[in-house]
N, C-alpha and C positions, 0 to 999 in steps of 0.2 A: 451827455446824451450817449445811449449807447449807440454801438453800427448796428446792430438788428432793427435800432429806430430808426435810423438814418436810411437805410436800405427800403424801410416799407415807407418811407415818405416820397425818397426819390421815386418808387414803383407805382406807388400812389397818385405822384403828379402825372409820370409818363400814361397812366391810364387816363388819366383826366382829358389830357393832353388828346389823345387820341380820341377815346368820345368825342370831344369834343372837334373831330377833325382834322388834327394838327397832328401832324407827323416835325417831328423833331430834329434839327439837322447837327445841333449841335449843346452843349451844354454850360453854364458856368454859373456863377452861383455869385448873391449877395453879398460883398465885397471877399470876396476870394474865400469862405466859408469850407470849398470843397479841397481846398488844397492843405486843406489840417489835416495832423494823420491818422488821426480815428474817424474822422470823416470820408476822406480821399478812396479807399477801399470800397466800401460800400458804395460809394456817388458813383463811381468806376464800373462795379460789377450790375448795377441799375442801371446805367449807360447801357452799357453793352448789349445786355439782354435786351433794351426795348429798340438797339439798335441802331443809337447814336453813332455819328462816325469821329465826330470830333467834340473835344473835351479843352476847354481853355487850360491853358498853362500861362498863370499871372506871371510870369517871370520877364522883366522888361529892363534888358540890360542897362538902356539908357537912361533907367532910373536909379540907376545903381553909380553912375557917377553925379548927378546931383543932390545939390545939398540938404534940398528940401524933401527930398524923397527914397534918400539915399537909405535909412535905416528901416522904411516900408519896405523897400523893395528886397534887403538883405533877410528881412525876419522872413517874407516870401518867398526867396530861395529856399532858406533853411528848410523851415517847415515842409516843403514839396519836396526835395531831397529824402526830409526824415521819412514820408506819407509814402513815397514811390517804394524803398526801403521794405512796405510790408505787403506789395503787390506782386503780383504774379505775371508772369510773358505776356499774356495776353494784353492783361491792365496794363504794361510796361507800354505795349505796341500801342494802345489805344493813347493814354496819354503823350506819346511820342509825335502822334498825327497831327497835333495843332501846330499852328502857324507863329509865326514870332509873335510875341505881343508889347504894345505899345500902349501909352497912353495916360501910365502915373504922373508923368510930368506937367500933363494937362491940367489937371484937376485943379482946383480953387484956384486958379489961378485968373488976375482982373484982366491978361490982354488975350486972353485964349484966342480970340481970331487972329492976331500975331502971331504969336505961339504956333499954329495950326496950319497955315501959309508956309512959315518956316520949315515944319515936321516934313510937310509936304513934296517941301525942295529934297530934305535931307532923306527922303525915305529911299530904303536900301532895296535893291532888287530882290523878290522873292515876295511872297507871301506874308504879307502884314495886318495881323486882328487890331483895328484901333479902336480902344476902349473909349466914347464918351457915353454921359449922362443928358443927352440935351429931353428939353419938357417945357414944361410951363408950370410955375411956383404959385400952390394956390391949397385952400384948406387940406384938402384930402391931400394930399403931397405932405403939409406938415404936420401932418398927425401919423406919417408913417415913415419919415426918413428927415434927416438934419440936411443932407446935403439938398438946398435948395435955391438959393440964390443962384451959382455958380451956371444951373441948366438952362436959365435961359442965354444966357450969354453961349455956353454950347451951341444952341438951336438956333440964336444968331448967326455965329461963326459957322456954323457948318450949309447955312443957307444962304448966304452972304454971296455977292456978287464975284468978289474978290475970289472967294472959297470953288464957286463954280466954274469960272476963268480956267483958274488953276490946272482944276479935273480935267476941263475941255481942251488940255495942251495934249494927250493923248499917251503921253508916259507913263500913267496911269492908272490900272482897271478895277471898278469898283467890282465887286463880285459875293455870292451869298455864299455860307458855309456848306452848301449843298456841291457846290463847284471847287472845295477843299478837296 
């Protein structure tokens, strides 16, 4: 795909987006798609223009010391590094605005509401994007993506009594990417 595609599709959705009434507060893209670097340019300069303020940056250090997700999360640095590499100040600032990201170590994983408790305890001060998938696994789901099992256990655990406890200790604050 070239970046003159890539750019009228991002521009493409942001109009969509908008007709259809949605103003857009932030961006990130189909398992980390935007942070390749013939991609990342383009997604970046479509960003901007329609006005996004924040752009995920898949980069989750504490994926990077586990085992299971240790060489995900390494090809993800790389790649972002290589993609930043052909940006400009602007795109540099824009990508720079996102928040830490969290959240590889989640994934397929069977006790995530453990898992998720745990993050919870361990989550660092500052601004934290935590990546899950939760949903309900059902035709239309499997005719458009593999990962499915995994979401409802998500939608468990993040609904969960335990999960809501948690929150309600007031350490805390959940907040939308508009407040980024």
């Amino acid at each position: 795909m070239r970046a003159d595609e890539v750019r009228r599709e991002c521009d493409a959705q942001f109009a969509a987006l908008r007709q259809a009434g949605i103003h857009p507060t932030h961006l990130d893209s189909h398992r980390h798609a935007h942070a390749l670097p013939g991609v990342l340019p383009a997604v970046l300069a479509s960003a901007r223009a329609a006005g996004v303020r924040v752009v995920r940056r898949p980069l989750d250090r504490e994926a990077l010391r586990h085992p299971r997700t240790a060489a995900k999360s390494a090809l993800l640095y790389a790649s972002w590094r290589r993609a930043l590499a052909s940006v400009g100040a602007d795109d540099h600032k824009l990508a720079a605005r996102g928040p830490r990201f969290r959240g590889l170590t989640l994934q397929s994983v069977a006790d995530v509401h453990t898992q998720l408790l745990a993050f919870l305890d361990r989550l660092e001060t500052g601004t934290t994007e935590l990546m899950l998938h939760p949903g309900h696994d059902d035709r239309e789901l499997a005719a458009l993506d593999p990962y499915r099992a995994p979401r409802e256990r998500e939608l468990a655990a993040l609904t969960s009594r335990e999960v809501r406890d948690r929150l309600a200790k007031g350490d805390i604050r959940l907040m939308t990417f508009a407040e980024v």
